[in-house]
N, C-alpha and C positions, 0 to 999 in steps of 0.2 A: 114625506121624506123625513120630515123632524121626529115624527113618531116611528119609524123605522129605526133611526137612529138612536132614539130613547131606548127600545124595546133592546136592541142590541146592546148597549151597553148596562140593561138593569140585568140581561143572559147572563152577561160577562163577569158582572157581581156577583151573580147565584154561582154560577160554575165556577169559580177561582178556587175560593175554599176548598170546593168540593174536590178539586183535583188536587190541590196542594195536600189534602188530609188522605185521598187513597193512594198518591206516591210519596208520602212522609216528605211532605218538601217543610222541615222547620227550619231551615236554616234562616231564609228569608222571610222578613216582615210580610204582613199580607199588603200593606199600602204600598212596598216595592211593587209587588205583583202584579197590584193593579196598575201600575204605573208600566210596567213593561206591557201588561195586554192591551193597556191602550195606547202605548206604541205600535202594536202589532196592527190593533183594528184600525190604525188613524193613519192619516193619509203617507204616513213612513211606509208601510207593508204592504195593507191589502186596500189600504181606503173604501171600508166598510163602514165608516161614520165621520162625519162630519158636526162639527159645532154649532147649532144655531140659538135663538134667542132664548129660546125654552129650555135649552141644554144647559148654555150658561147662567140662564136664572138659575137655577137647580145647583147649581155648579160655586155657584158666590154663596147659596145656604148652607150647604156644604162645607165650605171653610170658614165660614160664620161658628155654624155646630160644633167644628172640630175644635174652634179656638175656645170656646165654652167651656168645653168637655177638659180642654188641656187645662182651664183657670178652675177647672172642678175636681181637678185631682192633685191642686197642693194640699201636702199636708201641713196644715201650719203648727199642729200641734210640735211639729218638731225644731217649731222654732223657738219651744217656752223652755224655760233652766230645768233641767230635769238630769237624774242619773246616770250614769255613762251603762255601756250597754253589758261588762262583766261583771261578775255579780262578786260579793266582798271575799270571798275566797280567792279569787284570780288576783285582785287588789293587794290582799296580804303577801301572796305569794309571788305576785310576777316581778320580776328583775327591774321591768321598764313598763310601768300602769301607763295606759293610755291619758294622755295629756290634752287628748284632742278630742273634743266634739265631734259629732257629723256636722255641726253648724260650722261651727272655726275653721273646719278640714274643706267645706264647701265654698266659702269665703275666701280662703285663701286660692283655693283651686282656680276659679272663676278670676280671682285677679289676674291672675296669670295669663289667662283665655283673654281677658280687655286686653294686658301690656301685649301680649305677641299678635291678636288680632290688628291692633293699631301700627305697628312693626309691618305686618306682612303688607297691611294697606295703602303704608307709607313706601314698602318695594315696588307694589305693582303700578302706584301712580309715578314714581321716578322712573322706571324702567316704560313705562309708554306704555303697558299690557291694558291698563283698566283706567282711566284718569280719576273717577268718581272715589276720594278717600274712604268717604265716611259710609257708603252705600257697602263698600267691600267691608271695611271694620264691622257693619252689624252683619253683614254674609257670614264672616268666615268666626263673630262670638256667636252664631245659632247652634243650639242644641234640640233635637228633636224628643221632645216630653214624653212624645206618644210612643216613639217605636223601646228608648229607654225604658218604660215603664213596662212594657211587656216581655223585655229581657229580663227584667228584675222579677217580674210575676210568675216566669218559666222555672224561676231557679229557688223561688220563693224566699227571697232576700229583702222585702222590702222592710220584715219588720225587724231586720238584723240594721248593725249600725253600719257594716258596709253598705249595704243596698238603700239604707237612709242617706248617707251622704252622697250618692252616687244621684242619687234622686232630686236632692237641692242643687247639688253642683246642676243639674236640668233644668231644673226651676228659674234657676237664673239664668240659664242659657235661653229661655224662652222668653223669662220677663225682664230683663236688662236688654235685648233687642226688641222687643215691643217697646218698651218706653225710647229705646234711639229711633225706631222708625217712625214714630208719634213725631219726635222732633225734627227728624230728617223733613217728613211730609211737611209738617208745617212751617219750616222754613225753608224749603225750596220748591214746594206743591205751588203752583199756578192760584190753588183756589183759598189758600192755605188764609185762618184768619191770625188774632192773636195768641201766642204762646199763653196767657194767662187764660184766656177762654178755655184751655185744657185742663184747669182746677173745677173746669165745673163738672165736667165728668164723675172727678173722683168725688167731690160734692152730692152728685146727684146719687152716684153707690152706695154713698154712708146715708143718706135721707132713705134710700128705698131699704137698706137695710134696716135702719133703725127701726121703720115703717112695719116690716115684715117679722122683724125678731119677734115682738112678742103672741102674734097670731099662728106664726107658722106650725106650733105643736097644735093646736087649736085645727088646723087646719086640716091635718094629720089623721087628729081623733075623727071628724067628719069625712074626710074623703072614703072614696068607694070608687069603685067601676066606671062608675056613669058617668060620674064627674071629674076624676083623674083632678084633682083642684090641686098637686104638686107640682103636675107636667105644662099645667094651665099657666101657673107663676112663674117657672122655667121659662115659658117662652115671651110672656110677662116681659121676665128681666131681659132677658134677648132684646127683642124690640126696642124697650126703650133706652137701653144703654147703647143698641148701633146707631139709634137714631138721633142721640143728644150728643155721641160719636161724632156723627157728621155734620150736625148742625153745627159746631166748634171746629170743624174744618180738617180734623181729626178721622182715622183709616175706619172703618165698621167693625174688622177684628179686632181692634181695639176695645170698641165695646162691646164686644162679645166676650172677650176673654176677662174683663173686669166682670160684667154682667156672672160671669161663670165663678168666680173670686166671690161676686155676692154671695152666693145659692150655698157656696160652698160653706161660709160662715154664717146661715140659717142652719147648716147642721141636717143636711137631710138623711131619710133614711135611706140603706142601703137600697131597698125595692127601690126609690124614685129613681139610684144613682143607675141601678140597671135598667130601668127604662127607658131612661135619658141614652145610655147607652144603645138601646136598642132601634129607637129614633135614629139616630145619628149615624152609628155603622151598619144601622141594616139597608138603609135607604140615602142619604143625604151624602155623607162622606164617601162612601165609594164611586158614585158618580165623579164629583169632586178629582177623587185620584186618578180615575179612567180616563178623565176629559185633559185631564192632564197631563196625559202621556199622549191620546188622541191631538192636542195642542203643537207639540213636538213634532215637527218636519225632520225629522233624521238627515232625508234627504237634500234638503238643502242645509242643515247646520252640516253635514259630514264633506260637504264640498266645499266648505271655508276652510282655508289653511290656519288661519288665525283663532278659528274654534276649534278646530283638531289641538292647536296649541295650550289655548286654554284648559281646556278640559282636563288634563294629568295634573296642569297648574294649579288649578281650583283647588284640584281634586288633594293634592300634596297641602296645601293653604288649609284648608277644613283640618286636615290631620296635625299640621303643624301648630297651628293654633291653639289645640287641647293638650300637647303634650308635656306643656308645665306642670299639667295636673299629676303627673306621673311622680313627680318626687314628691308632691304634697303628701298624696297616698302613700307613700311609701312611710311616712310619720306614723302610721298608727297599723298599719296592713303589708302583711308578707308581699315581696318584689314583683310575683307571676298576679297576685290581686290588683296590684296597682297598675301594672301593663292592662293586666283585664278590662277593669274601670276606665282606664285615660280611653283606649281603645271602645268602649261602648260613649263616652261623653261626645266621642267623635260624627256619629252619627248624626244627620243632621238630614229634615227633610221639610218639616211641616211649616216653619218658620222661612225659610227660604222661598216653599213656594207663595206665600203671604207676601215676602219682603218685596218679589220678583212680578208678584201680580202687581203689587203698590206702583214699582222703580216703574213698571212697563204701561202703568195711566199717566203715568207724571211723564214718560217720554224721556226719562234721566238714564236709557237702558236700552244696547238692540238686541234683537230677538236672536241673533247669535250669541253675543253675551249671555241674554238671559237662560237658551239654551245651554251653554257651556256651564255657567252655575248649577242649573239644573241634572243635567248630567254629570255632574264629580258630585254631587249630594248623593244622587240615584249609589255612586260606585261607594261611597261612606256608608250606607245601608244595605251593602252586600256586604262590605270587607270588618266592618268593623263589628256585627253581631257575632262573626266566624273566628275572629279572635277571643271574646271576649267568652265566649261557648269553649275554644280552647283551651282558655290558660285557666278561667278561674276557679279555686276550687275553697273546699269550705274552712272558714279562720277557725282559731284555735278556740276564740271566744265563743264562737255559734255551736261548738259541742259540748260546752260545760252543764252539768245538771242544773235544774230548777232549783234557786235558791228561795228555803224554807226560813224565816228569822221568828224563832220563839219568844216573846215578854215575861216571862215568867217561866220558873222551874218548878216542879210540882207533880204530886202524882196523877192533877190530867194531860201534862204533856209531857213529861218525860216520856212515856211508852210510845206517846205516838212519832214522837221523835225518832226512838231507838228504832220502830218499824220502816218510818220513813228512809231512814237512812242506810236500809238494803237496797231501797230502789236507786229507781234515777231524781234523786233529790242533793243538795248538798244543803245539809240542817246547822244550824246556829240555836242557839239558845241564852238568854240574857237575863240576870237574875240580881236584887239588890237585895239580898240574904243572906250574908255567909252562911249560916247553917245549912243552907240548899243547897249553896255551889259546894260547901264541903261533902253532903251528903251525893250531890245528882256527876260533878265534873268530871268522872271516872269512868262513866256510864256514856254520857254524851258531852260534845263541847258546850260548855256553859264558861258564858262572860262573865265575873261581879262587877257589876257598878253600882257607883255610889248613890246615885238619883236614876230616877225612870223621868226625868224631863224629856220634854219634847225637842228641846237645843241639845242636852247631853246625849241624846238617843241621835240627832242627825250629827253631831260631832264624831259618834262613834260608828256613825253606816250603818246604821242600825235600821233605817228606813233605805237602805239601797238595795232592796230585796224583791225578787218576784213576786212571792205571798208574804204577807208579814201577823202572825199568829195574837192575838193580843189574850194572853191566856190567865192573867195575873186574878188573882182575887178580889181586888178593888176594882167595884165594877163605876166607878165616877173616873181612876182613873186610866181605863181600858176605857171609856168614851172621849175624853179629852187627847189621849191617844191616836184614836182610831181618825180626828178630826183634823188632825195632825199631819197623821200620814197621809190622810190622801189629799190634804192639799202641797204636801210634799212631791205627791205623782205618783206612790206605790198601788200597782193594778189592783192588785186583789190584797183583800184585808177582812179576818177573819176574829170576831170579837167576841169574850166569853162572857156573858153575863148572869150571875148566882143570885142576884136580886132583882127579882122581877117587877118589883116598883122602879127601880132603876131602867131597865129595860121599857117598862110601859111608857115613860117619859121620852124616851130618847130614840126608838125601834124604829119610826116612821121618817125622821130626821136622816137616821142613818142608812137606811132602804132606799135613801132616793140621793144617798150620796154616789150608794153602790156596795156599801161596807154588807159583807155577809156576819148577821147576829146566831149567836145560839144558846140556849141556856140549859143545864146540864139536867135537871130533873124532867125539864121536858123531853127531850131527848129520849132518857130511860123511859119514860111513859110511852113514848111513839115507841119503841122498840119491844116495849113489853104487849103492848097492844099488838104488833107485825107480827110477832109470835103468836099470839094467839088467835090470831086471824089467817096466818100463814107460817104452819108449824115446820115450811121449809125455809124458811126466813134463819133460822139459825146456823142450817146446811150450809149456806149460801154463806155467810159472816164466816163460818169455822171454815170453810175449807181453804185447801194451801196451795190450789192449783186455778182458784177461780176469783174474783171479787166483782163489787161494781163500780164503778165508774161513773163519773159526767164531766161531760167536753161541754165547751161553747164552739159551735163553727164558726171558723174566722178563714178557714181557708176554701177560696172559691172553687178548685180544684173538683167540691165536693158539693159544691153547693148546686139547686136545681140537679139534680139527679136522685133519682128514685132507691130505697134503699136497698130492694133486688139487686142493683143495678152498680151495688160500690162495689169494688177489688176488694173488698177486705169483706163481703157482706157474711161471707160464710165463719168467720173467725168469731164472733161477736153476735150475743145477742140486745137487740135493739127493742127495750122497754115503753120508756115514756120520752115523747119526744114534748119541750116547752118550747112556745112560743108565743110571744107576748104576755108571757106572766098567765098564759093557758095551759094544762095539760093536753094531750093529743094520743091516744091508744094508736099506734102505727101500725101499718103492715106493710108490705112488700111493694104498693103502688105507691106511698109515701112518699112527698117528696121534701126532699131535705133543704131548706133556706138557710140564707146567710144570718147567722146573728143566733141562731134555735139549739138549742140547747138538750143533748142527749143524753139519757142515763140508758147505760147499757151491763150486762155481763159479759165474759170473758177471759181468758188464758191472761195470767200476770203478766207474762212480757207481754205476750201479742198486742195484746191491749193497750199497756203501755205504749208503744211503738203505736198503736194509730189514733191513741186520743193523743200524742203529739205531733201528729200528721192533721188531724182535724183542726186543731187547736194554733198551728203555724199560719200564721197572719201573714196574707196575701192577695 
């Protein structure tokens, strides 16, 4: 019967997708889904399955995995000082520059989510509905990381600064009640030991980190097939983090989602993070969500008066609790944005069922309660993707052009400027010449300033750019520059070098910062050689209707699919595809990876228009 029971609910897992994708059901999460099918299958409906030992072992990996998976997808880079997200033309010009962070906006948001949490929890224990304060307070501050993060990835907002904030203000909605239910358990858990034996957790993450940082590229460069020696330390960290979890008396998600926080600042590569992926929601977590609703007696939670009651209660509590966040938003994001956002932060599923598996060992929780919580989270992850799909739509910052910022005026960038700035670019240019700026300023915008410092250049935003051009003649300091900026944060940075002793010094330094070098004689040599190797090579340069290109893929939309097989395949011709510092000759079975790097041909707009559809980080 227990393997009757498996097999049905691993059906269950296969067919969900599959019918959510041929009746276009996106409105809803797929963990809702599974949570209503296995309502259906479980003893509410059909009683087709049933709970046993082997279902629930499976069933605790499962939300082991998923709390992993949740502490694997902070991004912390965005919580280092970096540039705000309109580029220095918006800046000059907008009436009201954004003043606010995604971090500060997130911060502030999430206060708000503690103060009215605590509020709502301090109602329902006066009023007699709940008596447990502190168990409702981390209830009603959960945010669900997981279903957030897949609204955010629909709409490919995560690497806009809405969708960055949107995504912290999560972050803490998931790790501010992790750290209250650590406390919760261990001061009023049965088994609970000391509160200080919880340092050694975090203790034990920084040793295995320390441990792992410097081998894990190492490890990288050896791994293969056979060995999978990424997925290996993955579970590694799993293990030993649930298990030192509970030996301190401490929840197992706990160490999982730390254990997942580890992995995540090893820096892995995108392949592990999708196989990790693949572990996890192809097998382990959906079980998890099925049993979970299979869990769920309908039947008897729908004949308590007092859980019919709760339930709209909850269900208003979950929403009432984020709705601070709505005027925070409103500080930097149009009115319908910030309804959107408050309304997705509301969502709340994964955390609840965690808080609710904990409340209900400890016996602090009855399985009415816990059903009625359960149930107003389920209606939070119907109502609140369907808003948030409704109202929001794209800010004014997310349509501004690609800011170009030139270090030098001269005649090898003035042209490329003047070209650039038909497209979708918006070009700067910055020059400590009067003769330059009197001669180039007429032609293109050009700054004079008085020094080319590394302080005077960020004084003047002059590092708060998409690409930043380092194009000056002085090639010592176009290196001191370029080292500059990127530890300033500027993505791409593009540096000219005329003296190739210069350059041979400094080339490999800067290659592994990331800085793209080039030197202008070599340059004409390769193009003098292309032409006479390939005498259409100049067709191709001259003409006015075509050029080439190269994208980095960043958006997954695109990634694993074949290039036969893109929307766009017939628009564009697809050359050389790099990966790993490899060239790759592709063809039509090709399949396109996260991170690879395409040089293509193509129609000037068209083009345009899909290397920034590849290139939207998501």
């Amino acid at each position: 019967m227990d393997q009757v029971s498996l097999v049905i609910i691993l059906l269950a897992a296969l067919l969900i997708p599959l019918i959510m994708a041929k009746f276009k059901i996106n409105s809803l999460p797929t963990a809702v889904m599974e949570i209503i099918v296995g309502i259906v299958i479980g003893p509410s409906v059909f009683n087709f399955v049933n709970t046993s030992d082997l279902i629930s072992q499976l069933s605790t990996i499962g939300v082991i995995v998923l709390l992993f998976l949740s502490g694997l997808e902070i991004d912390f880079s965005l919580f280092k000082k970096r540039r705000t997200a309109l580029t220095p033309l918006e800046q000059k010009n907008a009436v009201n520059t954004p003043k606010y962070s995604p971090v500060r906006l997130s911060v502030y948001a999430y206060s708000t989510i503690i103060v009215l949490s605590l509020l709502l929890a301090a109602a329902f224990k006066v009023s007699g509905l709940f008596s447990d304060f502190w168990l409702a307070a981390i209830l009603f501050g959960t945010i669900s990381l997981g279903i957030v993060i897949a609204a955010l990835k629909e709409q490919e907002l995560l690497s806009k600064a809405f969708g960055q904030t949107i995504l912290l203000i999560s972050v803490f909605g998931e790790l501010v009640p992790m750290m209250g239910l650590t406390l919760y358990a261990s001061v009023y858990g049965s088994n609970s030991q000391s509160l200080w034996l919880l340092l050694l957790i975090l203790a034990v993450a920084a040793l295995l980190l320390l441990r792992f940082k410097p081998f894990f590229r190492f490890y990288q460069n050896i791994n293969k097939s056979t060995t999978q020696l990424d997925i290996r330390l993955a579970f590694f960290l799993i293990v030993t983090m649930v298990t030192v979890a509970e030996s301190v008396g401490a929840e197992n998600i706990l160490g999982a989602f730390v254990a997942g926080i580890v992995l995540k600042l090893l820096n892995p590569s995108e392949t592990t993070r999708e196989r990790l992926d693949a572990i996890g929601y192809g097998f382990f977590i959906p079980i998890f969500f099925i049993t979970t609703g299979v869990d769920l007696n309908l039947r008897t939670l729908l004949t308590s008066g007092k859980t019919l009651l709760l339930i709209p209660l909850f269900f208003l509590a979950y929403m009432v609790a984020k709705i601070g966040g709505y005027w925070v938003l409103k500080l930097r994001f149009k009115q319908a944005n910030a309804l959107a956002g408050t309304a997705l932060t509301a969502t709340t599923m994964t955390m609840v069922l965690a808080v609710l598996r904990v409340a209900k060992s400890m016996k602090t929780i009855t399985s009415d309660q816990s059903g009625a919580f359960l149930l107003a989270a389920l209606l939070t992850c119907v109502i609140s993707p369907l808003i948030f799909n409704k109202f929001y739509s794209a800010e004014k910052e997310d349509l501004v052009k690609t800011a170009v910022h030139f270090i030098g005026a001269n005649l090898s960038t003035v042209p490329v400027a003047q070209q650039l700035r038909k497209g979708w670019y918006d070009v700067s240019m910055y020059t400590n010449h009067p003769e330059n700026y009197q001669t180039y300023h007429a032609q293109v915008p050009v700054t004079l300033m008085e020094n080319f410092t590394a302080q005077d250049l960020q004084d003047h935003v002059v590092f708060d750019t998409d690409i930043l051009v380092l194009g000056h003649i002085d090639a010592e300091r176009n290196y001191e520059l370029a080292k500059a900026a990127k530890a300033y944060g500027v993505r791409r940075i593009i540096v000219r070098f005329e003296d190739r002793n210069v350059l041979n010094e400094h080339e490999d330094e800067l290659r592994e910062l990331g800085v793209e070098v080039y030197n202008t004689p070599e340059a004409n040599i390769t193009l003098l050689r292309a032409l006479i190797e390939s005498p259409s090579t100049l067709l191709l340069l001259n003409d006015t209707e075509n050029s080439i290109y190269e994208v980095r893929v960043l958006n997954h939309l695109y990634t694993d699919v074949q290039i036969k097989n893109l929307q766009f395949a017939q628009d564009i011709t697809i050359s050389q595809v790099i990966r790993n510092r490899k060239l790759i000759a592709p063809n039509g079975n090709t399949t396109i990876m996260y991170g690879d790097r395409l040089i293509f041909t193509g129609n000037k707009q068209t083009a345009a228009q899909i290397r920034q559809a590849l290139a939207t980080a998501n």
